[in-house]
NULO-743826 format. One record per residue: residue number from 1; residue in one letter; chain; x, y, z of N, C-alpha, C in turn. Coordinates in steps of 0.1 Angstrom, whole numbers, plus 5000, padded with zeros to 4 digits. Atoms other than C-alpha are relative to their C-alpha. Example, Ala and Ser with C-alpha at 12.3 -4.5 7.8 and 13.67 -1.06 7.14 Angstrom:
BEGIN
+-----+-----+-------+------+------+------+-------+-------+-------+------+------+------+
:   n : res : chain : n_c1 : n_c2 : n_c3 : ca_c1 : ca_c2 : ca_c3 : c_c1 : c_c2 : c_c3 :
+-----+-----+-------+------+------+------+-------+-------+-------+------+------+------+
:   1 :   A :     A : 5009 : 4988 : 5000 :  5123 :  4955 :  5078 : 5009 : 5012 : 5000 :
:   2 :   S :     A : 4991 : 4989 : 5000 :  5137 :  4989 :  5071 : 4992 : 5011 : 5008 :
+-----+-----+-------+------+------+------+-------+-------+-------+------+------+------+
//
This chain:
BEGIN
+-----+-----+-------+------+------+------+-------+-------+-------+------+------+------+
:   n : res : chain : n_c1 : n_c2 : n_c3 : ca_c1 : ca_c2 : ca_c3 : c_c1 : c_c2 : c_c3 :
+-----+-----+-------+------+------+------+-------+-------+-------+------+------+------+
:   1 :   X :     A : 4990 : 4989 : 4998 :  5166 :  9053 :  6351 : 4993 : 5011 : 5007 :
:   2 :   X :     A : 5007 : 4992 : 4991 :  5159 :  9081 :  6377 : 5003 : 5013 : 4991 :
:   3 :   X :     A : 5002 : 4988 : 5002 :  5154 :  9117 :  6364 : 5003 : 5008 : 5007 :
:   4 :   X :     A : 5000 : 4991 : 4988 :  5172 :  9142 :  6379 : 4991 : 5013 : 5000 :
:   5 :   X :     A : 5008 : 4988 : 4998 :  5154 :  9175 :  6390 : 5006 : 5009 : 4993 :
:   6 :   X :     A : 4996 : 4991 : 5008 :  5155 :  9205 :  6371 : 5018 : 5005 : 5005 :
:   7 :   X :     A : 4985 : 4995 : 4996 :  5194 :  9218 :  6373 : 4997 : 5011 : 5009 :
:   8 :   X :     A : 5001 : 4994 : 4990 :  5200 :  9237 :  6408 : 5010 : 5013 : 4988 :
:   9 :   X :     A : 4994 : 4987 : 5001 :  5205 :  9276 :  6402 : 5000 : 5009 : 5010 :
:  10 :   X :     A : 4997 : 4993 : 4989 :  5209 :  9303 :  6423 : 4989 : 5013 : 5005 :
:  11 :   X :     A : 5015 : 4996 : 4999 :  5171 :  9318 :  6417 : 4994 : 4991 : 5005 :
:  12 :   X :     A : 5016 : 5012 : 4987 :  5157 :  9285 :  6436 : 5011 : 4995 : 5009 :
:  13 :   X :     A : 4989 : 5010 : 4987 :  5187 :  9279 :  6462 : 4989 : 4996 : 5011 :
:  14 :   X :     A : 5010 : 5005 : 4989 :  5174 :  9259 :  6491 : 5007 : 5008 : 5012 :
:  15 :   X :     A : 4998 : 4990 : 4987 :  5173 :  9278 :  6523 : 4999 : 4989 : 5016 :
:  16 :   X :     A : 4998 : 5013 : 4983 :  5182 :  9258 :  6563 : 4983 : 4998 : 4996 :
:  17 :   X :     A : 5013 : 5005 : 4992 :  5152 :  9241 :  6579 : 4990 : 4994 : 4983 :
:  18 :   X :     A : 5008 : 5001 : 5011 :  5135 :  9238 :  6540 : 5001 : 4982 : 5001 :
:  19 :   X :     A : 5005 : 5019 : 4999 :  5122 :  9197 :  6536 : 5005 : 5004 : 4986 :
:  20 :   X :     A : 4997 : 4998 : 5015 :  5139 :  9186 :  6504 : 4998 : 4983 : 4994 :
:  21 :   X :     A : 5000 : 5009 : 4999 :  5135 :  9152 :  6487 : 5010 : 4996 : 4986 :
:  22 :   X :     A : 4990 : 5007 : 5012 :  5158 :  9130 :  6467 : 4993 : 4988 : 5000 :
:  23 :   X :     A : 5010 : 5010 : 5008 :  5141 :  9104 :  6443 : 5011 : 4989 : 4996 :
:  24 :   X :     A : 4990 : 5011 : 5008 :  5162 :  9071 :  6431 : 4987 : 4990 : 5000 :
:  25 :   X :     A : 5007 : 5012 : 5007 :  5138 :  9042 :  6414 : 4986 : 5009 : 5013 :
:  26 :   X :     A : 5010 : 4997 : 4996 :  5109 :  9039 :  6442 : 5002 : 5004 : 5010 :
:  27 :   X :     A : 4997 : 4994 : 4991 :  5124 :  9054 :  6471 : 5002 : 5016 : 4996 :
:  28 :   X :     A : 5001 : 4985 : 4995 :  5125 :  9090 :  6485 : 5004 : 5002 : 5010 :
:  29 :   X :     A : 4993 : 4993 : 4987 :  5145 :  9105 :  6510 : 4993 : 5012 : 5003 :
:  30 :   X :     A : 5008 : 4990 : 4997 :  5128 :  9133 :  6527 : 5016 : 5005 : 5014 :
:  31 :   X :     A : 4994 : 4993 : 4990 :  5155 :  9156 :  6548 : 4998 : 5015 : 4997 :
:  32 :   X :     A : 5004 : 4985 : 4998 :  5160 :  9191 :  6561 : 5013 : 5006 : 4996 :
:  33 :   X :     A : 4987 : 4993 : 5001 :  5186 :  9214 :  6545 : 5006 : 5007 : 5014 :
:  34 :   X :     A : 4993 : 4996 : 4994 :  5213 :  9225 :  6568 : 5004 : 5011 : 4999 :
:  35 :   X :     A : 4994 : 4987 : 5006 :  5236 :  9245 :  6546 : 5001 : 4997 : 4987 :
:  36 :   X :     A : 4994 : 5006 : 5012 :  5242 :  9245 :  6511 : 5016 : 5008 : 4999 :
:  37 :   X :     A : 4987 : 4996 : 5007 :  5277 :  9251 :  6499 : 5000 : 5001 : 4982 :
:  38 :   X :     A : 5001 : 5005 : 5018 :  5271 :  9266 :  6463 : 5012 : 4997 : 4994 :
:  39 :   X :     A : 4985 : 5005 : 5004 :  5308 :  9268 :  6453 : 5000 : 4991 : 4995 :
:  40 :   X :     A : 4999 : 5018 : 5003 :  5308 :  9229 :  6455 : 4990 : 4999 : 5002 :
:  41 :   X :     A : 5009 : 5009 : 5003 :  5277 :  9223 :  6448 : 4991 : 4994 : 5005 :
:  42 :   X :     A : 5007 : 5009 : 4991 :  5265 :  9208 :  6476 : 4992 : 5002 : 5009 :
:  43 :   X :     A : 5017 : 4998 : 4988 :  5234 :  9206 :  6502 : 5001 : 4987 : 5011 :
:  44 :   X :     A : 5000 : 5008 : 4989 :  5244 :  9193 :  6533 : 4986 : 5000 : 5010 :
:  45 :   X :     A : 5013 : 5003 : 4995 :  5214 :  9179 :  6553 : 4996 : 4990 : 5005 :
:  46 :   X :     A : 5003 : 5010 : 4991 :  5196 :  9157 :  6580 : 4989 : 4996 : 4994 :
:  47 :   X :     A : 5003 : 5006 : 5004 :  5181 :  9129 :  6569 : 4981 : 5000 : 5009 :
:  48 :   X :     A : 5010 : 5007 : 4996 :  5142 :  9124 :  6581 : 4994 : 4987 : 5002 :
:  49 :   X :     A : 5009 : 5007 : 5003 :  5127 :  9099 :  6569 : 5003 : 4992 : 4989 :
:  50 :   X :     A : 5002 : 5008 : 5019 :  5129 :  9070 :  6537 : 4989 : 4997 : 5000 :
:  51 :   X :     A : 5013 : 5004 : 5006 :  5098 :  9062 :  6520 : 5004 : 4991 : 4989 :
:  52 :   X :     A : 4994 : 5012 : 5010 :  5102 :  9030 :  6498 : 4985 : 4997 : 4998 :
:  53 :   X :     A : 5012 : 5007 : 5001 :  5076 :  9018 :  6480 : 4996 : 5010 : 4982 :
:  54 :   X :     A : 5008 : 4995 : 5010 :  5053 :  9035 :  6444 : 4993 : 5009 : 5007 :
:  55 :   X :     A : 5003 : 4984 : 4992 :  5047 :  9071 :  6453 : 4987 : 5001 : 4990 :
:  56 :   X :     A : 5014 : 5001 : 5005 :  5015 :  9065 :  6433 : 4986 : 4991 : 5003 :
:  57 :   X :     A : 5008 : 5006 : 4989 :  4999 :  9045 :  6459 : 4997 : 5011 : 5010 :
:  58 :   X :     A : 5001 : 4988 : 4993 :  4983 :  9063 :  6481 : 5007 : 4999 : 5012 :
:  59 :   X :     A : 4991 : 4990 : 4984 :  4993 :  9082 :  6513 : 5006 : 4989 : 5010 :
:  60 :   X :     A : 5002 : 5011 : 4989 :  4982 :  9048 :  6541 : 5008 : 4991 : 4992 :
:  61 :   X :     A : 4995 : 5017 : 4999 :  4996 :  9021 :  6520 : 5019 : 5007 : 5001 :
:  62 :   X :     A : 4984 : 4998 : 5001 :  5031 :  9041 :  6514 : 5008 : 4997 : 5014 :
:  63 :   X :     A : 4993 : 4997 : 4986 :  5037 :  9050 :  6551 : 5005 : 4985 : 5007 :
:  64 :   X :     A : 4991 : 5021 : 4989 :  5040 :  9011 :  6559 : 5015 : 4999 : 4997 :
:  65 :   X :     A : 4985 : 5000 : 5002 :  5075 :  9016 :  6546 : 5005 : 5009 : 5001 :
:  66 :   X :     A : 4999 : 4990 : 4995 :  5084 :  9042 :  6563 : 5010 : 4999 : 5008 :
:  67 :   X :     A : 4990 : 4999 : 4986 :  5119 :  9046 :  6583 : 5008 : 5011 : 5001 :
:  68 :   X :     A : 4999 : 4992 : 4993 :  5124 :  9070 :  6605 : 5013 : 5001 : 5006 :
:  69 :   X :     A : 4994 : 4998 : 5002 :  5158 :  9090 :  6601 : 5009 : 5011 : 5011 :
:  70 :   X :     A : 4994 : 4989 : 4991 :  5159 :  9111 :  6628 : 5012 : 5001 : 5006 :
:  71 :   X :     A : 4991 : 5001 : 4993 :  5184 :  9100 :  6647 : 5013 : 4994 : 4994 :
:  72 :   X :     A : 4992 : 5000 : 5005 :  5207 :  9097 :  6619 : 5013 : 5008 : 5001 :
:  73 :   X :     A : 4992 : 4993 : 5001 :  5237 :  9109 :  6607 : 4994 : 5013 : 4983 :
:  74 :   X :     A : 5005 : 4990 : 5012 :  5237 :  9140 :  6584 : 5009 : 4997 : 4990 :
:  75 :   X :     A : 4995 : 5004 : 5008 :  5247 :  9137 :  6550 : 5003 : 5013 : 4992 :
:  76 :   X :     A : 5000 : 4993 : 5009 :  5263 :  9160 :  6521 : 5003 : 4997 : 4984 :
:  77 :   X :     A : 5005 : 5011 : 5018 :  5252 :  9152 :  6483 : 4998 : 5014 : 4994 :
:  78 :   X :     A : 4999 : 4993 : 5012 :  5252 :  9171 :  6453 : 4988 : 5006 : 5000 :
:  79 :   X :     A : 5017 : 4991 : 5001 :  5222 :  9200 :  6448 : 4993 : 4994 : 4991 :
:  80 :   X :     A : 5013 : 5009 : 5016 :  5211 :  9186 :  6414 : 4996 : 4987 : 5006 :
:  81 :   X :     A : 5008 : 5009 : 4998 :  5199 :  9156 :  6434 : 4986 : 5003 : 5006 :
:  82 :   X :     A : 5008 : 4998 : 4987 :  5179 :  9173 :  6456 : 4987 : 5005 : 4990 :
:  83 :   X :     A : 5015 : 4986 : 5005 :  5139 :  9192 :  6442 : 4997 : 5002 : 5021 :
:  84 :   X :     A : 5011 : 4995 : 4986 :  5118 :  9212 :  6471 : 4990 : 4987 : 5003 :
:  85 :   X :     A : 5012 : 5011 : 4995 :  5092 :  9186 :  6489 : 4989 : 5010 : 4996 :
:  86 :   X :     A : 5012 : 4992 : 5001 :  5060 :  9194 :  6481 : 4988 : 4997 : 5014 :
:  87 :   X :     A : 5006 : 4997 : 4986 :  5036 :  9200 :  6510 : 4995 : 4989 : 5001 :
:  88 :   X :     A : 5008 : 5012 : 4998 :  5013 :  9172 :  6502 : 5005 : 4991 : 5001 :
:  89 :   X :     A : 4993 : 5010 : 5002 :  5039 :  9148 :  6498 : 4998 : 4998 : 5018 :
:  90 :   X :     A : 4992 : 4997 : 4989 :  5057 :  9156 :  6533 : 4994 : 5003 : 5010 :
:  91 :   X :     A : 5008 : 4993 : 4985 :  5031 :  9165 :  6559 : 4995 : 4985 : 5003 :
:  92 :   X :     A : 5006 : 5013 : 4993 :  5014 :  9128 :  6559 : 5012 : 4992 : 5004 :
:  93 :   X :     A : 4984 : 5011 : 4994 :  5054 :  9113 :  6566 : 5006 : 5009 : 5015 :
:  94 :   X :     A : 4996 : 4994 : 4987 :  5060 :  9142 :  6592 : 4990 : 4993 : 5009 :
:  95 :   X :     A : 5010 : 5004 : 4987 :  5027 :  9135 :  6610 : 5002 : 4988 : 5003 :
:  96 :   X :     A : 4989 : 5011 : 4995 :  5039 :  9099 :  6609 : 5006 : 4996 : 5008 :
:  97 :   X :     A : 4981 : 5001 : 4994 :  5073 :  9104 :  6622 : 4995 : 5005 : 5011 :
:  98 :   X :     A : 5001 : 4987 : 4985 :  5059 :  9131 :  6648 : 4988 : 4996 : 5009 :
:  99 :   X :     A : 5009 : 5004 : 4986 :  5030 :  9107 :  6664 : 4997 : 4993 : 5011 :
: 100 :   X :     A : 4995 : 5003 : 4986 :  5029 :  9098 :  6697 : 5000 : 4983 : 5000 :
: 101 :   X :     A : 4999 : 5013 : 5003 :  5024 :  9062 :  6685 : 5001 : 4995 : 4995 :
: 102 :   X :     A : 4992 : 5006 : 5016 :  5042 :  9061 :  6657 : 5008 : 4979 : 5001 :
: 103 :   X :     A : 4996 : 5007 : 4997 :  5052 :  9026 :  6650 : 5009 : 4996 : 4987 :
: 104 :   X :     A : 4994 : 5003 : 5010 :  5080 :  9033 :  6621 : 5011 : 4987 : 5001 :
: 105 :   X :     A : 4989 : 5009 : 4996 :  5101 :  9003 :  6616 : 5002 : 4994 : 4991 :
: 106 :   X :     A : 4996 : 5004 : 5009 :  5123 :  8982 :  6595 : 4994 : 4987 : 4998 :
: 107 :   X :     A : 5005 : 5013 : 5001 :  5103 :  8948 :  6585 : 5006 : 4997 : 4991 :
: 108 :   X :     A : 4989 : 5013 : 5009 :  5133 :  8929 :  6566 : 5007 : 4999 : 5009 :
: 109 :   X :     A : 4986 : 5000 : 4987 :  5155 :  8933 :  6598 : 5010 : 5010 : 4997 :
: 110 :   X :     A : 4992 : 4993 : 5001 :  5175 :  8956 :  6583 : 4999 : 5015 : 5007 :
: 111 :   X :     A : 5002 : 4987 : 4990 :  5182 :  8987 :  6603 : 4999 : 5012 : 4990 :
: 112 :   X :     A : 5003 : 4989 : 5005 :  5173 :  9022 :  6596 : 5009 : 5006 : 4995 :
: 113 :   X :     A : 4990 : 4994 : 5000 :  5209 :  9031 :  6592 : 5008 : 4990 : 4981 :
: 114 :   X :     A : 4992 : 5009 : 5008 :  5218 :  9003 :  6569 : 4989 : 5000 : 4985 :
: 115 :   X :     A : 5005 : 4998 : 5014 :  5188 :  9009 :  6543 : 5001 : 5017 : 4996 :
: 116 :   X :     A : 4996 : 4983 : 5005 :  5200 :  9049 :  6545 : 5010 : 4994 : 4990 :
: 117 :   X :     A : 4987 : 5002 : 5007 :  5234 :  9036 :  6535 : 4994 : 4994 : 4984 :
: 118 :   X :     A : 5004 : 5010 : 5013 :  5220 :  9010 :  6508 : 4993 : 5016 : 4987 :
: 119 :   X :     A : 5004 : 4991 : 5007 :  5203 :  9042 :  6494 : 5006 : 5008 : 4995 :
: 120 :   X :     A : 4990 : 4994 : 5001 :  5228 :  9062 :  6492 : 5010 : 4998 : 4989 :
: 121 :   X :     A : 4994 : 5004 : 5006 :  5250 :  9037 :  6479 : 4992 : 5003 : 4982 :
: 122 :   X :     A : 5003 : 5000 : 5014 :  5227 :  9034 :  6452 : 5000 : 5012 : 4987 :
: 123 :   X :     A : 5003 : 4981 : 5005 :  5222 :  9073 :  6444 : 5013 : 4998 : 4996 :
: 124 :   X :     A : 4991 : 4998 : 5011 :  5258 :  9075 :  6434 : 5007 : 4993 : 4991 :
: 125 :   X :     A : 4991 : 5009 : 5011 :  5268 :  9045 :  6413 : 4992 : 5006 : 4990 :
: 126 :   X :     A : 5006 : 4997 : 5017 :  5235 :  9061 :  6391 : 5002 : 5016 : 4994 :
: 127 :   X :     A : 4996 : 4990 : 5007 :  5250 :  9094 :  6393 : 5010 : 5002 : 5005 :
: 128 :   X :     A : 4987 : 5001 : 4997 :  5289 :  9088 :  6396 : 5003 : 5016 : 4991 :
: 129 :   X :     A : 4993 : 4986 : 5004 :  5291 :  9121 :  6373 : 5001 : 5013 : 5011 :
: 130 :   X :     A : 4993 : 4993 : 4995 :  5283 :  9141 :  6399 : 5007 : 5001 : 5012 :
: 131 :   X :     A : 4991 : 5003 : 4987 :  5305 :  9127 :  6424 : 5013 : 5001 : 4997 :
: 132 :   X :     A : 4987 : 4997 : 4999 :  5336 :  9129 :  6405 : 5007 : 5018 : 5004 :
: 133 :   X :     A : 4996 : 4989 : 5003 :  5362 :  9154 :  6409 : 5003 : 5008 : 4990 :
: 134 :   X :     A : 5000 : 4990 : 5013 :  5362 :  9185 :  6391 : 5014 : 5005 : 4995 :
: 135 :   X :     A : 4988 : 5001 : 5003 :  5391 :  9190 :  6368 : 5007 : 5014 : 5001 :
: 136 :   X :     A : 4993 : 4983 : 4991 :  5418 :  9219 :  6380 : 5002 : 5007 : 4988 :
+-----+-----+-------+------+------+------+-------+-------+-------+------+------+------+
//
């Protein structure tokens, strides 16, 4: 079962351009806040990067599963999914992503679009609470 991050309040809102990561089992999304909408809750944001794999391996063996998100679509998900990236995490997947012979890619065949989605999917069947709607 994944743990969500401390409950979003309005002394740690996330600010544009900020790297934020969302955790489900061994995967990690790494994107960049856009905007948030506190009202509803939400933290719309472009997707970087997934990292799949035991984030307790180190840095070289993780990045082999590494797919590169750039050219995605943006997504908007609930704040409580989201914590801040921490520097160390997020600088060895940027430099990654950002080198001139990067060779990120999907080795199951599946595209970089279709293990976003699969990710995704998964994030809200394990937290369908906060995807319902809120009662009037």
């Amino acid at each position: 079962m994944t743990v969500l991050p401390e409950p979003f309040s309005s002394t740690h809102a996330f600010q544009p351009s900020q790297i934020v990561c969302l955790e489900h089992g061994y995967s990690r999304l790494y994107a960049e806040v856009v905007q948030v909408a506190e009202p509803r809750q939400v933290c719309w944001v472009r997707p970087l990067a997934l990292a799949v794999g035991d984030p307790t391996i180190s840095v070289d063996n993780q990045l082999a599963d590494l797919h590169d998100l750039r050219q995605g679509s943006d997504l908007l998900l609930p704040i409580a999914l989201f914590r801040l990236a921490i520097d160390t995490e997020v600088i060895p997947v940027l430099t990654h992503l950002y080198a001139e012979n990067s060779t990120v890619t999907s080795k199951t065949g599946q595209t970089k679009h279709q293990h976003l989605s699969q990710f995704v999917r998964q994030v809200c069947l394990a937290h369908r609470s906060l995807f319902a709607a809120p009662s009037p």
